[in-house]
Structures are given as C-alpha cells and as structure tokens.
C-alpha positions in Angstrom: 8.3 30.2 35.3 10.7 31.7 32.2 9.4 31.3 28.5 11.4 32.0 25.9 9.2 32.2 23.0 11.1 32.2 19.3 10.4 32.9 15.6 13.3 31.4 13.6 14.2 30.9 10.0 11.0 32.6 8.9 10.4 36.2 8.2 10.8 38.9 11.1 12.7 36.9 13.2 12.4 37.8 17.2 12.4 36.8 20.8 10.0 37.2 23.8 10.5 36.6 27.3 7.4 35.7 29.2 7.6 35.2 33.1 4.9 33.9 34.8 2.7 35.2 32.2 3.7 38.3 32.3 5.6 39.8 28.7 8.6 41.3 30.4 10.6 41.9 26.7 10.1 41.3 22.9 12.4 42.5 19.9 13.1 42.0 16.4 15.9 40.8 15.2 15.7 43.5 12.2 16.4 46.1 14.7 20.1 44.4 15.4 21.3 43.6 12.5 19.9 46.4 9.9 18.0 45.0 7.2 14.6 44.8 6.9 12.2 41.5 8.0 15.6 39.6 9.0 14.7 36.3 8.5 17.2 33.3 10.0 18.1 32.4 13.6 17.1 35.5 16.3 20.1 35.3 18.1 20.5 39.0 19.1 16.8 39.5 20.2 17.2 35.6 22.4 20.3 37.6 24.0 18.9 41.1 24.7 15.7 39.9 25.7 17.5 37.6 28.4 19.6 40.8 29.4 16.4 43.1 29.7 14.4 40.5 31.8 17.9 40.0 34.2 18.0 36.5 33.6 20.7 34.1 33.1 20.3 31.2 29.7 20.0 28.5 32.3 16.9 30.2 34.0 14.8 29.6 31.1 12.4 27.0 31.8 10.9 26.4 28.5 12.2 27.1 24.5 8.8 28.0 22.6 9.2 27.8 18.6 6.6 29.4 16.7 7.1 26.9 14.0 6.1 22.8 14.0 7.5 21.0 11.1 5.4 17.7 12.3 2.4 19.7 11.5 -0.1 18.6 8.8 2.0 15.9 7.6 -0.6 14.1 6.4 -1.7 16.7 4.1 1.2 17.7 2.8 2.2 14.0 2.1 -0.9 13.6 -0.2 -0.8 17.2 -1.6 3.1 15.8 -2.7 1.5 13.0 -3.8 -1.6 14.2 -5.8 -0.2 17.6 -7.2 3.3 16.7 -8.2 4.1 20.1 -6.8 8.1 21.5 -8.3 10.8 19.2 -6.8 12.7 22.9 -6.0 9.6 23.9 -4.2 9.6 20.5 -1.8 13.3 20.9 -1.3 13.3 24.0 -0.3 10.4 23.3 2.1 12.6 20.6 3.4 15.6 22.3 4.0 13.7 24.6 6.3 12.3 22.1 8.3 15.5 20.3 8.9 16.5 24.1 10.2 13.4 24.2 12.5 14.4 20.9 13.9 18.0 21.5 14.6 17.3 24.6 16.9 18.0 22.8 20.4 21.2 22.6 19.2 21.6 25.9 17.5 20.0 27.6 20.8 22.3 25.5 23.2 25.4 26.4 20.4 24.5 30.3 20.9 23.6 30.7 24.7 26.3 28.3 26.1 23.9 25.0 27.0 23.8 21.6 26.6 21.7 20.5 23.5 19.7 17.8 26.0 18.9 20.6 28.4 17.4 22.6 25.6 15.6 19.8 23.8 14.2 18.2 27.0 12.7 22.0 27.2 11.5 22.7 23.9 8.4 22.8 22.6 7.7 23.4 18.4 4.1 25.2 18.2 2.3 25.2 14.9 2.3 28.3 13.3 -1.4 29.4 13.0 -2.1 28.7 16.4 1.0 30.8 17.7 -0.6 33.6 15.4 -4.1 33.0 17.2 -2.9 32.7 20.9 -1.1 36.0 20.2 -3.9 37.6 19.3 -6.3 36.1 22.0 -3.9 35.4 25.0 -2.7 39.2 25.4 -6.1 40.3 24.6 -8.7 42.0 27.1 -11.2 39.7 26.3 -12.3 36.9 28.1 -13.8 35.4 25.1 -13.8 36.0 21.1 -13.8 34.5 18.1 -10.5 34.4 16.5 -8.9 34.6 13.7 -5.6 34.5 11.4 -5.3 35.3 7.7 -1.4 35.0 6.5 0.8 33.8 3.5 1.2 30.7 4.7 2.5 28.4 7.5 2.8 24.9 8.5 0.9 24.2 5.1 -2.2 26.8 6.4 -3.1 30.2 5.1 -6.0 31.0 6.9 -7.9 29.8 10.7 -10.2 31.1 12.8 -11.9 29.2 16.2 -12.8 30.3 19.7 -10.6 32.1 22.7 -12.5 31.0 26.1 -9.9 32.3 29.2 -7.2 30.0 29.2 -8.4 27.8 26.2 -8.3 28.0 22.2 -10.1 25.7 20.3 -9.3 25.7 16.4 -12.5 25.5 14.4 -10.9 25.5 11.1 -8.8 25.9 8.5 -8.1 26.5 4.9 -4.6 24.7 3.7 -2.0 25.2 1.0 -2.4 26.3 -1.7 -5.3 28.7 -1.3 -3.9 32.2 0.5 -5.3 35.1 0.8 -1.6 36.3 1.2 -0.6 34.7 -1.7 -3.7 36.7 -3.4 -2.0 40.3 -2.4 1.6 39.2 -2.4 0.9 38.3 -6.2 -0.7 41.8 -7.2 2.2 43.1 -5.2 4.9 41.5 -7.4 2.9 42.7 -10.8 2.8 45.9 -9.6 6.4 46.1 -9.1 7.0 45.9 -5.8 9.1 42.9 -5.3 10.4 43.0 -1.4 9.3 41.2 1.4 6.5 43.0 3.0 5.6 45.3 -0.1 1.9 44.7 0.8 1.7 47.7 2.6 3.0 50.1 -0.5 0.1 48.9 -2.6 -2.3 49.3 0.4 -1.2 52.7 0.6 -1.2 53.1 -3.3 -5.0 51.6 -4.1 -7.1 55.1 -2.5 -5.0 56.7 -5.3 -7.1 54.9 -8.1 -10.8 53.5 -9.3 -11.2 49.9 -8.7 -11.7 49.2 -12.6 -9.9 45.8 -12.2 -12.5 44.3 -10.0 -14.2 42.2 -12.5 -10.8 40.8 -13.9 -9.1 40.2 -10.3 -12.4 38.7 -8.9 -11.3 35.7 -11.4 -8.4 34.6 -9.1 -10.1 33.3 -5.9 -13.8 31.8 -5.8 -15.9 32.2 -2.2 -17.1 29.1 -0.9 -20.8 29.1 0.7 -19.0 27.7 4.1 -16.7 31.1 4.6 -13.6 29.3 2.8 -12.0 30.6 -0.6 -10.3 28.8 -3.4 -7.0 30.5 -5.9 -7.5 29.8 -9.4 -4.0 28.2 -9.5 -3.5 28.7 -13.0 -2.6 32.0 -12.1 -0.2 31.7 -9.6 2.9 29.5 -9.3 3.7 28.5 -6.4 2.8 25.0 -6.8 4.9 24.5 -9.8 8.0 26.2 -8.6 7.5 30.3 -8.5 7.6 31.2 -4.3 11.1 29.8 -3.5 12.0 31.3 -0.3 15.1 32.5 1.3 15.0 32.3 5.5 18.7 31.8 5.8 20.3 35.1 7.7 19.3 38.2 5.8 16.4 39.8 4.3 13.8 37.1 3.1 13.1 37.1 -0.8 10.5 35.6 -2.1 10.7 34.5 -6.1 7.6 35.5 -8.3 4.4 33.3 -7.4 2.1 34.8 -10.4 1.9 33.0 -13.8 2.2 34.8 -17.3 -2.0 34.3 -17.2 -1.8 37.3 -15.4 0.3 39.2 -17.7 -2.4 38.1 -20.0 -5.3 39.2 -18.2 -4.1 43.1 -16.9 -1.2 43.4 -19.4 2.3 43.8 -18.9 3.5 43.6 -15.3 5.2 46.9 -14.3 8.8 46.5 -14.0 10.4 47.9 -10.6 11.5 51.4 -10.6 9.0 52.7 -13.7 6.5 55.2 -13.2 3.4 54.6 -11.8 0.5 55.1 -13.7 -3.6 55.5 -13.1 -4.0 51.9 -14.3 -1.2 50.9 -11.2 -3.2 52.5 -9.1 -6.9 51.4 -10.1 -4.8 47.6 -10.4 -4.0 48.3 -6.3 -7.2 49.5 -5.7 -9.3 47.0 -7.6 -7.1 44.5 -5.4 -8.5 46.1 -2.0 -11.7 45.3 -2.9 -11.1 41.9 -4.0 -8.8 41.3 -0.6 -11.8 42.7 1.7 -14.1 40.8 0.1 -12.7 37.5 0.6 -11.5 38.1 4.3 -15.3 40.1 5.4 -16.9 36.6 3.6 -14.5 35.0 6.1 -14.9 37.0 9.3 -18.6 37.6 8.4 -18.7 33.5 8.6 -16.7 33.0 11.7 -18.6 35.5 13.5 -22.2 33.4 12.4 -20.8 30.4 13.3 -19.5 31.3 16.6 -22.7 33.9 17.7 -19.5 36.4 19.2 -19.3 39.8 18.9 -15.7 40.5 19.5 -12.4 39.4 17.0 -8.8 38.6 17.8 -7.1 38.9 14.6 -3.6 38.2 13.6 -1.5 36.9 10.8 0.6 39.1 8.4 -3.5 40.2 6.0 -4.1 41.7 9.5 -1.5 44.4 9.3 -4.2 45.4 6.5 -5.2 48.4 8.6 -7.3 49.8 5.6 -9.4 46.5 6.5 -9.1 46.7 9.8 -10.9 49.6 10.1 -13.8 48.8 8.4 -14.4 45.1 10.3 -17.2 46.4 12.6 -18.7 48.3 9.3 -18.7 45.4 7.6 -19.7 42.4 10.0 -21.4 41.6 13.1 -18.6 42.2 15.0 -18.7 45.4 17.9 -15.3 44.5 19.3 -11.8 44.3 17.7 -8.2 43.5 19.7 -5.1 43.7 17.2 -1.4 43.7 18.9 1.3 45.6 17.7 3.0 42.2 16.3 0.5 40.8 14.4 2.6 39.7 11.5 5.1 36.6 12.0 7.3 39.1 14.5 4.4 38.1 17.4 4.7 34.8 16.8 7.5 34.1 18.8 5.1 35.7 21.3 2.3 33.6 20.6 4.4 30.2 21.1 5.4 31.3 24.3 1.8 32.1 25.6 0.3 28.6 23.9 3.1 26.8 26.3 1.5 28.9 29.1 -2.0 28.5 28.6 -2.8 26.0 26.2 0.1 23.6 27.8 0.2 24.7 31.3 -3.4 25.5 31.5 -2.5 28.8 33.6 -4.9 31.6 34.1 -4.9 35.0 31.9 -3.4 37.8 33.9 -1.8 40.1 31.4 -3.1 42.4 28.9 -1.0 44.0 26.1 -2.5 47.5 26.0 1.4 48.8 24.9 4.0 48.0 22.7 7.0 49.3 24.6 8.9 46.4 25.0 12.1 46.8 23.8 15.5 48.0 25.0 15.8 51.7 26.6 19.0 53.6 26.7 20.3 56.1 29.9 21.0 59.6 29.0 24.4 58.5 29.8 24.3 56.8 27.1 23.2 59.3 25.1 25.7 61.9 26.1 28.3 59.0 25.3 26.6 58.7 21.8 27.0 62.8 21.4 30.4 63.0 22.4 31.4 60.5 20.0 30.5 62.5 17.4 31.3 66.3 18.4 33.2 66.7 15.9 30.8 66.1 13.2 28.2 68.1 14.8 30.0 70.9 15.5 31.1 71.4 11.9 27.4 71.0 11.1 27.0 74.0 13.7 24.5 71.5 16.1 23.9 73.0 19.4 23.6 70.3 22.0 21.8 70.9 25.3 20.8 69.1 28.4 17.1 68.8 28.8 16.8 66.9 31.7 12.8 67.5 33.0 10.1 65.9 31.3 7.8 68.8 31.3 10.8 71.1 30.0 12.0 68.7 27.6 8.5 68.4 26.0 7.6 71.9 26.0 10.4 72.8 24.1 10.0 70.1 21.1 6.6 71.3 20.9 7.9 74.5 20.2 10.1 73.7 17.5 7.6 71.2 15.8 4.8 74.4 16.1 7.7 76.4 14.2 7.8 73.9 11.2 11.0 71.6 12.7 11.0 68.4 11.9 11.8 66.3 14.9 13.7 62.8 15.7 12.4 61.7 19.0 14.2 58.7 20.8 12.9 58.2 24.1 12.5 55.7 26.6 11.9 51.5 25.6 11.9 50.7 21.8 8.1 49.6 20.4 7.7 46.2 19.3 6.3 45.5 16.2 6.2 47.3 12.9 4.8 51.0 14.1 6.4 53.4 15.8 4.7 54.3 18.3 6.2 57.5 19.7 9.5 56.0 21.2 11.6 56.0 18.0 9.9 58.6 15.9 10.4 61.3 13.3 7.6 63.9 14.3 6.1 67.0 12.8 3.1 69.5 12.6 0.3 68.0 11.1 -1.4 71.2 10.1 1.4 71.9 7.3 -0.1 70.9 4.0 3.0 70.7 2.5 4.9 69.1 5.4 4.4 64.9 4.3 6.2 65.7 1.0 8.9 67.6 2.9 9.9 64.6 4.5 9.6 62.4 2.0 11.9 64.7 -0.1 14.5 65.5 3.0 14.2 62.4 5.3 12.2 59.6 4.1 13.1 59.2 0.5 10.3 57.1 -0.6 7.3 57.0 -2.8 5.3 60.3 -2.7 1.8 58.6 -2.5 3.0 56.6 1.0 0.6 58.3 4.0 2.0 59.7 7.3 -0.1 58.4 10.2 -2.0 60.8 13.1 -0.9 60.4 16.8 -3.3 62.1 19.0 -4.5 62.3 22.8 -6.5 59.4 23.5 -9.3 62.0 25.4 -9.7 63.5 21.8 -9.7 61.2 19.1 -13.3 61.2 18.6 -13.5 64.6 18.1 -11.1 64.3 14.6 -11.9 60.8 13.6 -15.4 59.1 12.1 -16.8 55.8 13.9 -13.3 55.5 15.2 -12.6 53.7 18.9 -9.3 53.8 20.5 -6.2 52.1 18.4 -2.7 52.3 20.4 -1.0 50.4 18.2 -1.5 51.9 14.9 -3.5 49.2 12.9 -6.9 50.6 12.0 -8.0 53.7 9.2 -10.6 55.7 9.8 -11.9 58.3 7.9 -10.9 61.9 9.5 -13.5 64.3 9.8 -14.5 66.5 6.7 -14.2 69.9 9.2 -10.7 68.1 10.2 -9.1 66.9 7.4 -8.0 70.9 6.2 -6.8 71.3 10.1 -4.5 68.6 9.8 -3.8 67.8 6.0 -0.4 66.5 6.6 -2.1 63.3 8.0 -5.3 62.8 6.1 -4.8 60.4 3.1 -5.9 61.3 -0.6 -9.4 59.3 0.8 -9.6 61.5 3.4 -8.9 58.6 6.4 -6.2 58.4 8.5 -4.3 55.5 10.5 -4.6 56.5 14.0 -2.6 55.9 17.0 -4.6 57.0 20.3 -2.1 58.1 23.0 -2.6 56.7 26.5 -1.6 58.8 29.6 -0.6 55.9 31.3 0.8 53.7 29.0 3.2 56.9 27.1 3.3 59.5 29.6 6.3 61.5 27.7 4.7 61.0 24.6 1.2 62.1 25.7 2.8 65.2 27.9 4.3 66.2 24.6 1.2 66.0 22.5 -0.7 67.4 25.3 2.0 70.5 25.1 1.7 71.1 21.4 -2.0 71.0 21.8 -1.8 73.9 24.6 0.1 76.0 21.6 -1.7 75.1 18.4 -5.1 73.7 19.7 -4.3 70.5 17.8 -3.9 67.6 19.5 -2.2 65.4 17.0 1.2 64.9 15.8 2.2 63.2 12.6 4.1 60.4 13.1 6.6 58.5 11.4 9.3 55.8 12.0 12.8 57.3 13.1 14.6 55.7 9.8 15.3 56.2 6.2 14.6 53.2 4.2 16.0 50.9 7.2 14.7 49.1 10.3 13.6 51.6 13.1 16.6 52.6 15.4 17.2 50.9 18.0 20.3 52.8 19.7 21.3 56.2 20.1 24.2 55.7 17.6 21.6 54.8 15.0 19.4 57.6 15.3 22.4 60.5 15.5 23.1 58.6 11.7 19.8 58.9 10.8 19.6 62.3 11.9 23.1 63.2 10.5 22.5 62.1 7.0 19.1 63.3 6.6 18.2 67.0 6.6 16.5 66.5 9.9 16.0 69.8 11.4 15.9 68.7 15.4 17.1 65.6 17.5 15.4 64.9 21.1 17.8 61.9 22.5 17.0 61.3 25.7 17.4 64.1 28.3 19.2 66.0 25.4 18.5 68.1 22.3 
C-alpha cells in the first residue's frame, strides 16, 4: 500500500512516501527550488520522493493532503458572521481553499494522471490532526497525550487529545483567533524580524536580555482556568485585515498582524536592519516567558486531564526548543517524542499516516528515531560535480583527493577540524526537517572560544547573537549536559555543564545551555565514527554543528555545496568519498 502524503499551498511545502507504513522518503520543497519555507504546490519533492521509493505515479494508492478546506465550517461561517472580520482577510482565505481543492487536478496535471484517478484516491486531512498523527504515529510510544500548538490551521491554533496504538482521539481545541503563534509571530514582527519563520532569531535573541517586559506582554493573552488562552485582539490585526498571506510559489510572507496598541504599549517598533538594543533583547526575552507560560498552562492541563506521563508534540511553537527542554521541568510529564518535522514540513507526513491508521485502522510498526530521509548522491556524482569545476578550484589552489574508506575518510576530517578548519560535510541521505543533522553540515571544534563568530563572520553571515548547536556521541551526552535525555533531532536546550561550558565554549549559549543533537551509532554510523575520531584526538566528544548554507535552504546536491563552499571562506570540503 503507497501513500503519498502532501503539504501544499501552505508554508514548507513537501512530500512523503509511506509504503505499508513504513516512511521510505520525505523532502522539502525549499531544498529544490532555493528559497526558504517554499510555500505553493510541492511538485519537486512529489517527484523525487516517487524516484527515491522506485515507484511509478500510477502505483500510488492514496493522495494524503495535510489540509481540509471542509473543516470547521460552521465556525468559520459564524465567526464571518459575528466578527465582520476584513473582506481582504476572507478573500484571501478563500482563494486558498479553492487552491486546496483543485489539487487532484493539479497532481494528475504534474505526474501524468487522470484527474478522476487522483480524486477517486484523495483524501484532504485537517490540519491539526495531520500535525498530531505526525507526532504520535512515528512515535515509540504506544500511548501519550498529544499535543499541537501552531499559527493557525483549518481555523485552529492549538489541540491536544490522546494517541492509543492505531487510534487518535481529539480532546480539544482552541479556534481562530486566539494563537499562541500569532502571540510570538507578533513580537517577532515588532522586533524587526519580518520573514517567515523569524521565530527562532528572537528565541535565540531573548537569553541575551532581562525579561522587564513581562508585566506589559502578559496583557496580550489571558489563561483560562480549563488550560485554553484568549489574545486581547485589540492588539493584533489579524481579524481586521493585518496577516494577509502569500502561499502562491515562493517564499511565504506574512503582512503585519500587531496593531499600533502595541507601539503604544513598548514604544516604537524596531525597524528591520537597525541595531539591536538591551530593550530588544529584554522585549524577546520578556516574550519567552510569556510564550512558556501559556503553552506549560496548556500542557500542564492536558497532562491532568489525561493522567499520562508521556507528550507527542508538534505544530510550528514546538520547534521552540528553548521550551522544549524545560517540558519535564515544568509539568508532569517524564517522556517527550518530537520528530525532526514538527513544523507544517511534517504535515504532509502526518496526512499520510492518519490515512494509514486513523482510516485504514492498520497497526504501528515504524518508529522515526532518524531524520535521514532525503536524496543521497554516489561519489560518482561527486567527482562529476568536482570536475565541473576544476577550473575554479584550481585557481583557488584546492587540492582534491579520493577518500574512499570510512574510517580514513573520518580520521582525516577530524584532523583538520582538531587544527582549527572549518569543515563542509555532505554525506550520505539529506535530513528532513529544519536541522541538520550531520548529513549536510558545516562542522567545527567546539573548544575554540572564538570559533562561532568566525563563522558567522566567514560563512554564515548572520546576526552575531544566533547560537551554534553541540553534536555529541549518544554514550556521552550526559556527561556534558544537565537533566538532559537523548535528542537526535535537535529540538530540546539544555543547560551544559558549568565544568563543560569553558571545554566547549563555541557551543554553550550566553545562558550557558546548549541545543543538543545525540549521535546514534546505528542510526549515523559516519557521522558517529567521525565524532568518535575527534574524540580519540581531543578528548571531546562533540562537534559544533551547523547547516551547510549561507543564508539559503540546506544543500541538497553536490553542486550546491561546492557553491557554498566556493563563495564562503570555508576552509575544508568532505563530498562524499572525496576531500
């Protein structure tokens, strides 16, 4: 049984293939065409993840949209009708829908089908629960309470219920226009960060400053005794018209959803570009506090009302790994799962496991303990990528050599990151989701105190206060990190160690925490061989890690990272069998 499970017209657009349960591909469609959260129809990542599962369009037994535009219509027809919400705002809410609705016949227009085959085998999944079964489904739990927390979809911001094997039940929800995600997003916009998916530069901004703000932020959402929240909407404007969205091909943009009351209540609304200042950062910091609040009064009620001590949690407020990380501090909760596509890129996964659970009622069998799902390249291919562009590195005076064994291979980047080089590594299948993950990464010594703003200066080209994250050896994470437990995926912080954090300052956070990645033997055997090796020279078993790009999506081919590499001052590339 072949399900192709699809996020379209929404931000980070992808494709999964599931067969028989099992997650045989899943990819981005960022990663294709270059910019950022592509938003629009995933054609690229529907095609590649057919190629890399060796299956032909007609195989496909189901279509699985992570989208339902049936979904709460009630609610939305009263909301229309009660709130008077901006005539913009409901035509551009329609326009999407119409897209969501015409996909059998953009799906049978791009892989060669007929538009009744397609429709006859499609199957539109609302969007919180494709965020919840992809959280639960893949999870190694055979029950748990489960939860999503996102901007919005479908008309809901925020649900929780109860995983039982093949089974979710949906306990509840909380509807437009309350959103936690609306809640960050708007701070995010004030403070000057206007792109889609910002969120994470004000995360990484806020252990920079004192939450002063907390009084004056703690007047835009009110907790409700039952676990729910409401916005004070006079503060945002997404109801009368701010929030207009653009899905259509492209990076998704979102217009400005916070009202001049806000202006009013911090002051003037940093302009992007300007300097930041100790008031930006006690703003970002102030909205941490606000932000955990409101989602531990959530998960602290979902846990109570469900008596379960382990959380699925998904939904684009779950890539909060500052949160994350503090969930069993902070609740009842001993047991957290969190996939590497917990945003809106795992939806498409999610639909596809609903159809094959929920739907078909067939039993769990797969667990998604790695994220290295994407396409991998043959050192032929890489030596075709090289040739190509002799030229240029010979003028650059790049010695190219073939480092066909493992064991060689990774002995000798360990060397040259244990000298101070800073290292693109491309190996083997490309990681899904939003972390690299030791596939497509930029790596260097974590014990060089000076080496994050060397890269951000050389390579990355981005704001100074952004934090580099720790990989380390899965046998040795507790001996560097606080009250940690095992993270693959890169979505938890934890505080590092005091006697660590001067070992490996590169990778320890102003707050002294760190956002680890625990490397698995099994699951990354290159990767963990060359931790493993610079451990055997340095004693430290960590690496910093970083994703192979500059202000782009990860690479994806070896083309992409010999640019990267080429017009950065990257001091080492490892592609494939050759560096």
């Amino acid at each position: 049984m072949i399900i192709l499970g699809i996020n379209a017209y929404h931000g980070d657009g992808s494709a999964v293939i599931l067969q028989n349960g099992q997650l045989k591909a899943a990819v981005e469609e960022e990663r294709f065409r270059r910019i950022k959260h592509w938003a629009g129809f995933p054609s690229q990542s529907i095609e590649v993840c057919l190629q890399m599962a060796g299956l032909k369009a007609r195989e496909v037994d189901y279509f699985a949209v992570s989208r339902d535009p049936r979904a709460n219509l009630a609610r939305k027809a009263l909301f229309t009708i009660l709130k008077r919400p901006n005539h913009r705002l409901v035509k551009d809410r329609a326009n999407n829908r119409t897209l969501i609705g015409r996909l059998p016949e953009t799906v049978a227009n791009t892989l060669g089908l007929d538009e009744p085959f397609v429709r006859s085998r499609m199957h539109w999944i609302e969007h919180h629960p494709t965020h919840l079964s992809s959280a639960f489904f893949v999870s190694p739990f055979d029950e748990a309470a489960v939860c999503a927390i996102d901007g919005f979809g479908d008309f809901v911001s925020t649900s929780f219920g109860i995983g039982r094997g093949d089974h979710l039940e949906v306990t509840r929800r909380i509807f437009f226009p309350h959103s936690l995600g609306l809640l960050y997003l708007a701070i995010t916009q004030y403070l000057g960060f206007p792109d889609y998916g910002d969120e994470f530069k004000v995360m990484g901004l806020a252990p920079y400053g004192a939450p002063e703000f907390v009084p004056a932020l703690r007047k835009l959402v009110t907790l409700t005794p039952d676990g729910g929240f409401e916005l004070d909407l006079s503060y945002f404007s997404h109801v009368s018209g701010g929030g207009m969205m653009t899905w259509m091909g492209g990076q998704p943009k979102i217009s400005d959803v916070y009202t001049p009351k806000l202006v009013d209540l911090l002051g003037p609304a940093r302009q992007q570009g300007e300097p930041l200042s100790d008031k930006h950062a006690a703003i970002a910091a102030s909205l941490q506090v606000v932000f955990e609040e409101a989602a531990f009064h959530v998960l602290n009620e979902l846990q109570r009302s469900t008596g379960l001590k382990r959380l699925c949690i998904a939904g684009g407020c779950a890539m909060n790994s500052v949160m994350n990380g503090k969930i069993r501090e902070r609740t009842q909760f001993q047991e957290v799962y969190i996939q590497a596509a917990a945003g809106d890129n795992g939806t498409s996964l999610g639909a596809a496991a609903y159809v094959w659970h929920q739907l078909m009622r067939k039993p769990r069998g797969f667990v998604m303990d790695h994220a290295y799902l994407g396409p991998e390249f043959s050192d032929e291919e890489c030596h075709k990528a090289l040739d190509e562009r002799q030229p240029e590195l010979a003028t650059l005076s790049c010695q190219v050599q073939r480092i066909s064994e493992i064991e060689e291979r990774c002995n000798w980047t360990a060397d040259r990151i244990a000298q101070g080089k800073i290292v693109g590594w491309f190996q083997g299948r490309m990681e899904w989701g939003s972390r690299a993950l030791g596939n497509r990464s930029i790596l260097a010594d974590p014990r060089r105190a000076d080496m994050r703003e060397v890269i951000n200066a050389k390579i990355k080209f981005r704001e100074k206060f952004r934090p580099f994250a720790p990989s380390i050896l899965e046998e040795r994470f507790d001996q560097y990190f606080s009250d940690a437990v095992a993270d693959p995926f890169m979505m938890q912080v934890y505080p590092i160690l005091p006697q660590k954090r001067a070992v490996v300052p590169a990778v320890t956070h102003v707050d002294g925490s760190g956002r680890i990645q625990t490397v698995n033997q099994t699951a990354n055997p290159v990767y963990w061989q060359l931790l493993r090796a610079f451990e055997l020279r340095t004693g430290v078993p960590v690496l910093l890690n970083t994703s192979f790009n500059e202000n782009e999506p990860i690479v994806h081919k070896p083309e992409e990272a010999l640019d990267c590499f080429l017009r950065t001052r990257m001091d080492v590339l490892v592609l494939g069998g050759y560096g």
